[in-house]
PyMOL Python script that loads the backbone (N, CA, C, O; Angstrom):
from pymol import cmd

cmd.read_pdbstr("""\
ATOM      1  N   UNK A   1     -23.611  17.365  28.797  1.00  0.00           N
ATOM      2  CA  UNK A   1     -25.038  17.126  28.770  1.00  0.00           C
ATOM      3  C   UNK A   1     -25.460  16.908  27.315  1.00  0.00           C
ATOM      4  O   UNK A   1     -24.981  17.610  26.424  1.00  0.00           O
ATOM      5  N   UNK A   2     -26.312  15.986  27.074  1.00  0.00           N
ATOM      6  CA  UNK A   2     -26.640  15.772  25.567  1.00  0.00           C
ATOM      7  C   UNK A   2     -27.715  16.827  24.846  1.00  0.00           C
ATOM      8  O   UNK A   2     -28.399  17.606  25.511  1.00  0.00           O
ATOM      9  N   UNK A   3     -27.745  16.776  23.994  1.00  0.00           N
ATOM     10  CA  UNK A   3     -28.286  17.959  23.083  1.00  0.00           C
ATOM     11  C   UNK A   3     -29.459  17.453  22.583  1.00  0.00           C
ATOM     12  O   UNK A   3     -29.464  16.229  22.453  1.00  0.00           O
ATOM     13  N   UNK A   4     -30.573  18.110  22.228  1.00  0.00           N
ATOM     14  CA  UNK A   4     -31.568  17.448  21.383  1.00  0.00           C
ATOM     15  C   UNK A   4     -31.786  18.344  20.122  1.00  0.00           C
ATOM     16  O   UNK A   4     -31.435  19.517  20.248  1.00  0.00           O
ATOM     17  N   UNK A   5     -32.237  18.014  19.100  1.00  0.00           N
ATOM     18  CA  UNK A   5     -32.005  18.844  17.490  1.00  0.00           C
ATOM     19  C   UNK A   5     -33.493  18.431  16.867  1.00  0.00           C
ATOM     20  O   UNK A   5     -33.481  17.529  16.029  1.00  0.00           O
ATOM     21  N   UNK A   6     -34.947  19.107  17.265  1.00  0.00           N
ATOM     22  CA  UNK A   6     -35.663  18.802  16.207  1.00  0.00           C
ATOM     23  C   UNK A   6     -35.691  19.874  15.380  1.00  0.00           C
ATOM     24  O   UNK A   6     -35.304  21.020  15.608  1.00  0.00           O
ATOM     25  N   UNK A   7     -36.311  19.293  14.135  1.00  0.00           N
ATOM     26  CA  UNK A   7     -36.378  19.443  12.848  1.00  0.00           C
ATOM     27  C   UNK A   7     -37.796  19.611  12.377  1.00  0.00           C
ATOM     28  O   UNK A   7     -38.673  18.884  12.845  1.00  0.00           O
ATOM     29  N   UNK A   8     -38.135  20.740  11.269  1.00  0.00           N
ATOM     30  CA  UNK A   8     -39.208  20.499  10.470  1.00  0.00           C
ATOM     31  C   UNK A   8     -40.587  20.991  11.140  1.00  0.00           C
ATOM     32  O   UNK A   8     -41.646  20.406  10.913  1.00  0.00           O
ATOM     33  N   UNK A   9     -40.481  22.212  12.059  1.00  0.00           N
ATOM     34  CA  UNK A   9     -41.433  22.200  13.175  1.00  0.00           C
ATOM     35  C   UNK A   9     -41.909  23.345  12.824  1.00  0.00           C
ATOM     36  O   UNK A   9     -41.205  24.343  12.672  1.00  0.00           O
ATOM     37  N   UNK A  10     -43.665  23.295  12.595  1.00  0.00           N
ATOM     38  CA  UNK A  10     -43.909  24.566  11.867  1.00  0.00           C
ATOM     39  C   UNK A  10     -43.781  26.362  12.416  1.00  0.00           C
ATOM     40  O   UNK A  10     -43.478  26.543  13.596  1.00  0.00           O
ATOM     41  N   UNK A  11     -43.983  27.387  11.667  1.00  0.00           N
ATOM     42  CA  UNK A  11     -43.293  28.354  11.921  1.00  0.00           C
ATOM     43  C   UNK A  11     -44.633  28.558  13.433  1.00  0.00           C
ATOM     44  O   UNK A  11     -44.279  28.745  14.597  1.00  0.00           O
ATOM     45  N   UNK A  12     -45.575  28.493  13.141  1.00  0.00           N
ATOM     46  CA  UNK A  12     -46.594  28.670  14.479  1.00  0.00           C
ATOM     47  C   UNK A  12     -46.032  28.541  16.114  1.00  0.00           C
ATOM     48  O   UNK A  12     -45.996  29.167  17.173  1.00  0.00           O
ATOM     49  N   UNK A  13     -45.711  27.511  15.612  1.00  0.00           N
ATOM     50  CA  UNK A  13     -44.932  26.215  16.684  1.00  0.00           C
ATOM     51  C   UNK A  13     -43.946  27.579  17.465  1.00  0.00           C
ATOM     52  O   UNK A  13     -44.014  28.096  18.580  1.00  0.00           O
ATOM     53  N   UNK A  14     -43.017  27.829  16.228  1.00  0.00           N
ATOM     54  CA  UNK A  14     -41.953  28.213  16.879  1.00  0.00           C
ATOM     55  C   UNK A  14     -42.522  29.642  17.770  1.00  0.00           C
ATOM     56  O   UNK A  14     -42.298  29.852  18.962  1.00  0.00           O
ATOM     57  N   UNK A  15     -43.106  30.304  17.074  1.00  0.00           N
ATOM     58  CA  UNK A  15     -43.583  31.688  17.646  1.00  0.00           C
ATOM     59  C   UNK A  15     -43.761  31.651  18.608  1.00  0.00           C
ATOM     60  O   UNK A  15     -43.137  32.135  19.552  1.00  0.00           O
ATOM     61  N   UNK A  16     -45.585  30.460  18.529  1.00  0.00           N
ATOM     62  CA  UNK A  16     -45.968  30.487  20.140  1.00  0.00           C
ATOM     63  C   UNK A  16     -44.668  29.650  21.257  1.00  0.00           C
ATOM     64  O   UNK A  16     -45.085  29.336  22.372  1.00  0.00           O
ATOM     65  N   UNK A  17     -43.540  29.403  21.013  1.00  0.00           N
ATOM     66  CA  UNK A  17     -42.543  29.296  21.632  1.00  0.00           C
ATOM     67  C   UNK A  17     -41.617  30.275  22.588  1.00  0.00           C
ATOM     68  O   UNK A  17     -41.206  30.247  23.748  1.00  0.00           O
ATOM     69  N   UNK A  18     -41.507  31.259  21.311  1.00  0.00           N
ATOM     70  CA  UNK A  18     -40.762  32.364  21.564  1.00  0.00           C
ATOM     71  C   UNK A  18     -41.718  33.373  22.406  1.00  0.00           C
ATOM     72  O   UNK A  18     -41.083  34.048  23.216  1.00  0.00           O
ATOM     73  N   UNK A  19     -42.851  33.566  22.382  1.00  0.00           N
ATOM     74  CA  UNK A  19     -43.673  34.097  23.093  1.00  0.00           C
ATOM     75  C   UNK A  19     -44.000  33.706  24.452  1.00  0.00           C
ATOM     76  O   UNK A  19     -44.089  34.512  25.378  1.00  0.00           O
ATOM     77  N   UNK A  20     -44.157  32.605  24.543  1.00  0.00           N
ATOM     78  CA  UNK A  20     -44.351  31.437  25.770  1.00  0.00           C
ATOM     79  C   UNK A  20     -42.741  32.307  26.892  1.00  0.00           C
ATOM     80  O   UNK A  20     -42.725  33.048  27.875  1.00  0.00           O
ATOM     81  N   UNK A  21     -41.680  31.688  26.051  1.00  0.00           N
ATOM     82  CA  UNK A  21     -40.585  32.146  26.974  1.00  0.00           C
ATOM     83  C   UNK A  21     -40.490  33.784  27.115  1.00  0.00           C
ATOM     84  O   UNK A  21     -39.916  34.080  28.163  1.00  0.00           O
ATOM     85  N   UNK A  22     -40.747  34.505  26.628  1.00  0.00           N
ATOM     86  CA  UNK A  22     -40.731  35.558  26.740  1.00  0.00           C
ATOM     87  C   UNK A  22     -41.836  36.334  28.233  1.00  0.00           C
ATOM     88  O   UNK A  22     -41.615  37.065  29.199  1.00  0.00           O
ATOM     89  N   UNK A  23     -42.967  35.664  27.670  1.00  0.00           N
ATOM     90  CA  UNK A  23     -43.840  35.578  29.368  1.00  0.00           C
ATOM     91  C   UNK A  23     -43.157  35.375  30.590  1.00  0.00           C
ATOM     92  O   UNK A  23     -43.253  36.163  31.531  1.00  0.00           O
ATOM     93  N   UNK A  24     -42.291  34.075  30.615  1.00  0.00           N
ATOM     94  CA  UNK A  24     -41.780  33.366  31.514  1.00  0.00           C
ATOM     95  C   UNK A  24     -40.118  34.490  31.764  1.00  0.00           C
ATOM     96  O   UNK A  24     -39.290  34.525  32.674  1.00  0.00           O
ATOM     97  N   UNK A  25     -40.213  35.029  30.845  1.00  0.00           N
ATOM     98  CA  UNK A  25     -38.720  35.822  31.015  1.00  0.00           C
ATOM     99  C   UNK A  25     -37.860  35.180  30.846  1.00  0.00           C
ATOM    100  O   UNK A  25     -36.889  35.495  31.535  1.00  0.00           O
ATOM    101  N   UNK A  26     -37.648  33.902  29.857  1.00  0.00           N
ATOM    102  CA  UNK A  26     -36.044  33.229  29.503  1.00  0.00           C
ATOM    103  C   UNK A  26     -36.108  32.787  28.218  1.00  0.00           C
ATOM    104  O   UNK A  26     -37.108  32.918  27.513  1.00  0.00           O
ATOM    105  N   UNK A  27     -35.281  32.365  27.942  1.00  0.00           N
ATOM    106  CA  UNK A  27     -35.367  32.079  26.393  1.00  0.00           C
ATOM    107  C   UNK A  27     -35.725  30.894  25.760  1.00  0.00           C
ATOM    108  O   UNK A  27     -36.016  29.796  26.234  1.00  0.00           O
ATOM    109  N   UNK A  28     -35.653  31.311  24.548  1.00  0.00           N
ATOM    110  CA  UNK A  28     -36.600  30.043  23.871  1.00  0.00           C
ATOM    111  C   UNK A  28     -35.852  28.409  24.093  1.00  0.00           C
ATOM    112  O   UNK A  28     -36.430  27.335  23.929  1.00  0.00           O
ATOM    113  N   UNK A  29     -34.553  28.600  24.468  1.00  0.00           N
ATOM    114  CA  UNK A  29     -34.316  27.758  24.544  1.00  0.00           C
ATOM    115  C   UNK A  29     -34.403  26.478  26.143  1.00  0.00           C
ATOM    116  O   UNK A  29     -34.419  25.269  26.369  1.00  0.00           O
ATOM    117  N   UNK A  30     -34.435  27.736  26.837  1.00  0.00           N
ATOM    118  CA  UNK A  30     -34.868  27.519  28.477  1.00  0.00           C
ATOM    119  C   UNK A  30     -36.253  27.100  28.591  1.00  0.00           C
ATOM    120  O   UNK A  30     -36.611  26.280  29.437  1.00  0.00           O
ATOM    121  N   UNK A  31     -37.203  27.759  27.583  1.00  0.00           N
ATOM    122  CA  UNK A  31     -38.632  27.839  27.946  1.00  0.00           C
ATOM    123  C   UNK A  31     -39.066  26.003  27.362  1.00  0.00           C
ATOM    124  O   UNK A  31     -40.082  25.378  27.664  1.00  0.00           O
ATOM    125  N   UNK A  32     -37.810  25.491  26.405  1.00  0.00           N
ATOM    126  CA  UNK A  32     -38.312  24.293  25.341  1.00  0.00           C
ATOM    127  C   UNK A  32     -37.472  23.413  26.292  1.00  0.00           C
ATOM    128  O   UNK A  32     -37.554  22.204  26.073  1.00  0.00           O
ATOM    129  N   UNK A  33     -36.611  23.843  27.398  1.00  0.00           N
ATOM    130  CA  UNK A  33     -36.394  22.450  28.343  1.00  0.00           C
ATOM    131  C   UNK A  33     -37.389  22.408  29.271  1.00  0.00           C
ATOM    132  O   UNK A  33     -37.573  21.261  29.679  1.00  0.00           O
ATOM    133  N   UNK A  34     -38.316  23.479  29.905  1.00  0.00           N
ATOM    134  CA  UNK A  34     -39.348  23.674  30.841  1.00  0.00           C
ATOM    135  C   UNK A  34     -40.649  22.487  30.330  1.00  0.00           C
ATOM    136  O   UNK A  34     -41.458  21.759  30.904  1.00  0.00           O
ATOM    137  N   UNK A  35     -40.232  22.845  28.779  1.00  0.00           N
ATOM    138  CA  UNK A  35     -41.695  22.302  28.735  1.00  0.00           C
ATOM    139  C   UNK A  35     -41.480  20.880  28.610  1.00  0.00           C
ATOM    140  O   UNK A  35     -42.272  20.086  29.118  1.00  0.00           O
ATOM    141  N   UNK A  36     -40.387  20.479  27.922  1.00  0.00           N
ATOM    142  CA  UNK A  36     -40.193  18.792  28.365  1.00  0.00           C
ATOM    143  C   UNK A  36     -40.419  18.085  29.370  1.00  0.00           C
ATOM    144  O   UNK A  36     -40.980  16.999  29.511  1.00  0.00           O
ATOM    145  N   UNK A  37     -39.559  19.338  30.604  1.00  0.00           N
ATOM    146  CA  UNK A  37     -39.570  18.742  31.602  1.00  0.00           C
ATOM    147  C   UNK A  37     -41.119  18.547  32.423  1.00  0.00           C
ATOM    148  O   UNK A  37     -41.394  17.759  33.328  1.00  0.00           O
ATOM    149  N   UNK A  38     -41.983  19.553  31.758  1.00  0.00           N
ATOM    150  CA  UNK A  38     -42.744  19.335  32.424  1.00  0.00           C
ATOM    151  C   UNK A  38     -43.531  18.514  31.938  1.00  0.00           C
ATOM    152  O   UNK A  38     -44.316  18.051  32.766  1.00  0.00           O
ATOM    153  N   UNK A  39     -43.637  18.138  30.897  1.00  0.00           N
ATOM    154  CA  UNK A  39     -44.462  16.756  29.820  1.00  0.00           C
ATOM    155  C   UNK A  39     -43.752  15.566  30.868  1.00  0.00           C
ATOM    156  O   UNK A  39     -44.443  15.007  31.720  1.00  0.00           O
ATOM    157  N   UNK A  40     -42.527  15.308  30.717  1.00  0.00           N
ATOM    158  CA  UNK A  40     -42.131  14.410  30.914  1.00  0.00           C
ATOM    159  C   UNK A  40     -41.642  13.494  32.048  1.00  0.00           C
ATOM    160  O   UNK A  40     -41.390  12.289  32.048  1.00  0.00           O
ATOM    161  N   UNK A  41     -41.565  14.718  33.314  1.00  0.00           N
ATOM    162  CA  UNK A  41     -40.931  14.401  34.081  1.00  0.00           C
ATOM    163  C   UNK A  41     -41.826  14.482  35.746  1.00  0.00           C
ATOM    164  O   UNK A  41     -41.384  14.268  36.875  1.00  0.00           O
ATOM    165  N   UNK A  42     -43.546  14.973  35.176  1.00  0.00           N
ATOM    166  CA  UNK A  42     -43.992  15.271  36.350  1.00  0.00           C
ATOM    167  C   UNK A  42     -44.801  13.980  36.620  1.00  0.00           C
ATOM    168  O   UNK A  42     -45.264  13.422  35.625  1.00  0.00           O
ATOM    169  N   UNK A  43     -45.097  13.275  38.180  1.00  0.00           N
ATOM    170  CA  UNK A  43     -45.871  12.104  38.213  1.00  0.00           C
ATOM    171  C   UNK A  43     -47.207  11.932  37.639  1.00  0.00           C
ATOM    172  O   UNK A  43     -48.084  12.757  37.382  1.00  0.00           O
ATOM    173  N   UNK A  44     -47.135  10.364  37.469  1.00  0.00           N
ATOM    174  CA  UNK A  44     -48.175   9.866  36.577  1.00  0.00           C
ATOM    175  C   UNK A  44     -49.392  10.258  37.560  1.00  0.00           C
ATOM    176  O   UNK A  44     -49.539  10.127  38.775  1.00  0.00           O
ATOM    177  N   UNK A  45     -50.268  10.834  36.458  1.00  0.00           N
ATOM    178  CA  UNK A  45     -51.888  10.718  37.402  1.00  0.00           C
ATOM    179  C   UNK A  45     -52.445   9.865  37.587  1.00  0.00           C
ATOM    180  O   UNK A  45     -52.519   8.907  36.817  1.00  0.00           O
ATOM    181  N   UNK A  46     -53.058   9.975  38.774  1.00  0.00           N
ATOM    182  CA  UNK A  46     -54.068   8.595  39.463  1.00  0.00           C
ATOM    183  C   UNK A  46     -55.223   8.255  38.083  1.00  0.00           C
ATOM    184  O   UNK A  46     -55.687   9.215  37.467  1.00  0.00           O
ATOM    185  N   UNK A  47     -55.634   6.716  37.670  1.00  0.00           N
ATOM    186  CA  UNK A  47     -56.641   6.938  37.059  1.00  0.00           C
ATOM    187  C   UNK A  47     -57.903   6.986  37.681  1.00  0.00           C
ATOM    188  O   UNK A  47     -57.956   6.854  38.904  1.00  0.00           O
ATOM    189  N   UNK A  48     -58.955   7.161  37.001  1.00  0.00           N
ATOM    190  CA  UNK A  48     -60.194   6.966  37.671  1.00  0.00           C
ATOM    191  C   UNK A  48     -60.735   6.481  39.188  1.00  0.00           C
ATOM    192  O   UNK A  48     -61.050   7.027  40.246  1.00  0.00           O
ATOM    193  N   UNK A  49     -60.649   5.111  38.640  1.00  0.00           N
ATOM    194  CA  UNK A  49     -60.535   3.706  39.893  1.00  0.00           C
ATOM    195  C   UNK A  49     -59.439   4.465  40.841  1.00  0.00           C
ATOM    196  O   UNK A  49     -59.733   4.852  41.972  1.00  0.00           O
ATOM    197  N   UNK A  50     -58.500   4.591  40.418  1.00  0.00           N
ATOM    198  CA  UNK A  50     -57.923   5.115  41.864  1.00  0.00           C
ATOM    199  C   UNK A  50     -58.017   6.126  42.511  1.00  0.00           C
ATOM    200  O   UNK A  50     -57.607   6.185  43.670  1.00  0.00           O
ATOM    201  N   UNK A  51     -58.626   7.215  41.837  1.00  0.00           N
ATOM    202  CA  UNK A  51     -58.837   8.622  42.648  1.00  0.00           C
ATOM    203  C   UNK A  51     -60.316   8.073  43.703  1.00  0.00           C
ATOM    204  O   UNK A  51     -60.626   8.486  44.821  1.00  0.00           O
ATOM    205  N   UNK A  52     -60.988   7.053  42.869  1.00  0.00           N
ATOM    206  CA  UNK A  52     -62.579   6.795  44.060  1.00  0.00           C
ATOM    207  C   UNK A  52     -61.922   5.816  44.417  1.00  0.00           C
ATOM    208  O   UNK A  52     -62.416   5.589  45.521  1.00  0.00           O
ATOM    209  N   UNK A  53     -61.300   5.215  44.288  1.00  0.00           N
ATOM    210  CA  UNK A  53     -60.982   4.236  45.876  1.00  0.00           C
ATOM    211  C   UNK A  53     -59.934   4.885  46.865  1.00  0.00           C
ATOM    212  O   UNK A  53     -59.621   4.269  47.883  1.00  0.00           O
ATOM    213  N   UNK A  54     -59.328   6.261  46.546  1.00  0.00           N
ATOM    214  CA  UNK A  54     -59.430   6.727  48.105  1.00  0.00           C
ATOM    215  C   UNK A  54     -60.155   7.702  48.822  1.00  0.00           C
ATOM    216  O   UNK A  54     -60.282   8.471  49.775  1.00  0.00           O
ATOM    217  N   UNK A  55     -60.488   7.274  47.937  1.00  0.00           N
ATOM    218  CA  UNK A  55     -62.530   8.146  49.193  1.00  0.00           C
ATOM    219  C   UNK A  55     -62.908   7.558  50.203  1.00  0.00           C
ATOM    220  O   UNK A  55     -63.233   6.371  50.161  1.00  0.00           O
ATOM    221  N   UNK A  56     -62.931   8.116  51.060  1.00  0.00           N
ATOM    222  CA  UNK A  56     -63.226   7.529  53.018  1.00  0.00           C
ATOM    223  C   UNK A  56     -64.890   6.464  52.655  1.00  0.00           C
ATOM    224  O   UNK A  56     -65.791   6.651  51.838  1.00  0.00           O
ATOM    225  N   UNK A  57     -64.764   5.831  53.262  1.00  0.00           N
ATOM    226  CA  UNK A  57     -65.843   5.683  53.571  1.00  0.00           C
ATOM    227  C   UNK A  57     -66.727   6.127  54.778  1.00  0.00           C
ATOM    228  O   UNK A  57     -66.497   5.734  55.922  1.00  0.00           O
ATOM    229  N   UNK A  58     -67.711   6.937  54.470  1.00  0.00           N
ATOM    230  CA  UNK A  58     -68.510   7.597  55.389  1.00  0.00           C
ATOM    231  C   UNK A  58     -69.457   7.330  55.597  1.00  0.00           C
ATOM    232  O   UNK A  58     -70.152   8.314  55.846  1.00  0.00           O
ATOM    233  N   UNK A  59     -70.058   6.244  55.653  1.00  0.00           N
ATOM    234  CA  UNK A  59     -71.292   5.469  55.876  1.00  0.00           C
ATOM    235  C   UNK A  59     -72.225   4.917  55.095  1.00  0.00           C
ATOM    236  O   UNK A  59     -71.901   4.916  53.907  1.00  0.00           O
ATOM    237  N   UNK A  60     -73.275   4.443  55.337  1.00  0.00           N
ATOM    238  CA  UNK A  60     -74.457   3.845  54.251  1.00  0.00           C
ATOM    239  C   UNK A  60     -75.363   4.595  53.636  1.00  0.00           C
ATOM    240  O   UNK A  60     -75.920   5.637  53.982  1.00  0.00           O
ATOM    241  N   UNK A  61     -75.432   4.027  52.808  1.00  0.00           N
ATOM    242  CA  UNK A  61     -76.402   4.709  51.453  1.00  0.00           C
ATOM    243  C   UNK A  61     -77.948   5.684  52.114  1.00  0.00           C
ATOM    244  O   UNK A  61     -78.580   6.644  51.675  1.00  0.00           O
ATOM    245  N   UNK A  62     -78.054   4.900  53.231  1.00  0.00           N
ATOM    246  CA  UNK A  62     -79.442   5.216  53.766  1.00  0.00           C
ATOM    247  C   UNK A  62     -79.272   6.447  54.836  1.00  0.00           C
ATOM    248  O   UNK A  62     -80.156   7.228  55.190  1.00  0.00           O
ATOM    249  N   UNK A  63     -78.106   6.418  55.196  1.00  0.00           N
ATOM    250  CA  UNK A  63     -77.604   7.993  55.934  1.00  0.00           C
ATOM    251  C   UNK A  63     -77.582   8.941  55.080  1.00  0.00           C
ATOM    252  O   UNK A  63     -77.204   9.990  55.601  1.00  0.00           O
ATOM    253  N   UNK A  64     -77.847   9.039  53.883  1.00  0.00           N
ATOM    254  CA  UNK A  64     -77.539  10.370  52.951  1.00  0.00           C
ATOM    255  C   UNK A  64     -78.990  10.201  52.212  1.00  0.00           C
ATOM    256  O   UNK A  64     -79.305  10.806  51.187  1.00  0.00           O
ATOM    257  N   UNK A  65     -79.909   9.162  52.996  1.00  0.00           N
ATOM    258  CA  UNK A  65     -81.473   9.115  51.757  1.00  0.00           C
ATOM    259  C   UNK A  65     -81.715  10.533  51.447  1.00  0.00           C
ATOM    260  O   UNK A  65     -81.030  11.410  51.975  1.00  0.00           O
ATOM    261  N   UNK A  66     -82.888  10.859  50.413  1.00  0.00           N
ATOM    262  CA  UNK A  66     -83.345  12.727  50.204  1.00  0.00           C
ATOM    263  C   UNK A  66     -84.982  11.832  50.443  1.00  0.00           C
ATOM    264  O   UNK A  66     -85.338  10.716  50.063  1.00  0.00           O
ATOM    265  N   UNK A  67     -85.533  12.652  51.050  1.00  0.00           N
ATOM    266  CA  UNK A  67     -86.477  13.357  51.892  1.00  0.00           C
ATOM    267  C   UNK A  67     -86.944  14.516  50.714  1.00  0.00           C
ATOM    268  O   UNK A  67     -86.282  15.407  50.184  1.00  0.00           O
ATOM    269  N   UNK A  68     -87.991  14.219  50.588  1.00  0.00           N
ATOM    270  CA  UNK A  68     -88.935  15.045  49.341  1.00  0.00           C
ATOM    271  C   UNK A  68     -87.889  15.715  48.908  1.00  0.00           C
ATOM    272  O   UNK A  68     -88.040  16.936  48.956  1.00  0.00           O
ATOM    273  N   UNK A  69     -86.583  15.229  48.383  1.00  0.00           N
ATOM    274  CA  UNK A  69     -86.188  15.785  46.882  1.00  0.00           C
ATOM    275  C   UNK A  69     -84.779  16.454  48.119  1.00  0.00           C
ATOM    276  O   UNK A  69     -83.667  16.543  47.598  1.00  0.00           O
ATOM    277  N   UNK A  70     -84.853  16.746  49.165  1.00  0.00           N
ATOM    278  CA  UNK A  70     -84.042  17.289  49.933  1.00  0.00           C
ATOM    279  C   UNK A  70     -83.001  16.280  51.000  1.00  0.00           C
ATOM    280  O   UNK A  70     -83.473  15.443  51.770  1.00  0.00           O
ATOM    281  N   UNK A  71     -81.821  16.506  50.882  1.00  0.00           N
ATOM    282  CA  UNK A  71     -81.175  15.923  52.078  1.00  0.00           C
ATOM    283  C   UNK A  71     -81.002  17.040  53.289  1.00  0.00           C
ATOM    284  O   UNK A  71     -80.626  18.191  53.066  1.00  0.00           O
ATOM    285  N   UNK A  72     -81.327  16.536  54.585  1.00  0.00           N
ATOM    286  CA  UNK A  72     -81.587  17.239  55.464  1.00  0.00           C
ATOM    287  C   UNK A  72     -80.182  16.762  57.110  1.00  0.00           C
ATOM    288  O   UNK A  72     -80.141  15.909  57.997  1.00  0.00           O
ATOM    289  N   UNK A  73     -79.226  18.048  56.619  1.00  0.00           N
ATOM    290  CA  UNK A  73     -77.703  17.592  56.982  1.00  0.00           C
ATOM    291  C   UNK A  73     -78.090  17.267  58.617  1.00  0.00           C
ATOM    292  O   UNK A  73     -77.489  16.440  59.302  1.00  0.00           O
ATOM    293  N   UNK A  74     -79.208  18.092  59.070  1.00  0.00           N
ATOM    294  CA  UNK A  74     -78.919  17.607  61.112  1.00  0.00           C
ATOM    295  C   UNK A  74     -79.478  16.079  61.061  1.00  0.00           C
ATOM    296  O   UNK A  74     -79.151  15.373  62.016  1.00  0.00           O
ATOM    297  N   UNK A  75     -80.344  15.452  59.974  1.00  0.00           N
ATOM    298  CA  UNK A  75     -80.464  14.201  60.187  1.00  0.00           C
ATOM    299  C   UNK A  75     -79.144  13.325  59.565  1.00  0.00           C
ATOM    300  O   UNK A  75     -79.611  12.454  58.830  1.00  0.00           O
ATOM    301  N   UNK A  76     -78.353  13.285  59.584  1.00  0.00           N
ATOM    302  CA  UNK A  76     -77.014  12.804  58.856  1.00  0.00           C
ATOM    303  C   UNK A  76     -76.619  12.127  60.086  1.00  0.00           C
ATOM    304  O   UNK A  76     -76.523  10.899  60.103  1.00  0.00           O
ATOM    305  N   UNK A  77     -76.372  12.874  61.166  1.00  0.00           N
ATOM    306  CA  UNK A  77     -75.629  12.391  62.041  1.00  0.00           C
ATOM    307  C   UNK A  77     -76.319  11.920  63.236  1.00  0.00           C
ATOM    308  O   UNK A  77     -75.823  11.914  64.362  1.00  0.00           O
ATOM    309  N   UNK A  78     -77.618  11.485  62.896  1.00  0.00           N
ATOM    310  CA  UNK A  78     -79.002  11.318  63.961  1.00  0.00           C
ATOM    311  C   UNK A  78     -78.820   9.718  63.953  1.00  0.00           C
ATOM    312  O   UNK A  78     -79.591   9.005  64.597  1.00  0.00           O
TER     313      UNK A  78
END
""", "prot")
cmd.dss("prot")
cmd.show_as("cartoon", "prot")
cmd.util.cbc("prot")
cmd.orient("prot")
């Protein structure tokens, strides 16, 4: 399996590292493949446009009008 070697990474860095895995109960070196993997390897999120275009369509604008400032849910389905 190939190795990775960074360099030059400030001492902060490393702490909140060693702390991180220590939560998790494994070591710093387990806790710094977790976190790759999880940067790197989990699916891409929907953008915008695509999270509202799969929204149902549930009817017209005029089924949800407000009524002095109020929407009134038993007229929804009237």
């Amino acid at each position: 399996m190939p190795s990775l070697v960074v360099r030059n990474i400030d001492e902060a860095i490393i702490n909140a590292l060693k702390q991180r895995a220590m939560e998790h109960h494994r070591s710093a070196e387990a806790e710094h493949r977790a976190i790759l993997a999880e940067a790197l390897l989990k699916p891409p999120r929907k953008s915008f446009a695509e999270a509202i275009a799969t929204i149902p369509n549930v009817g017209i604008d005029a089924d949800f009008q407000r009524v002095n400032g109020e929407i009134h849910a038993a007229d929804v389905f009237n």
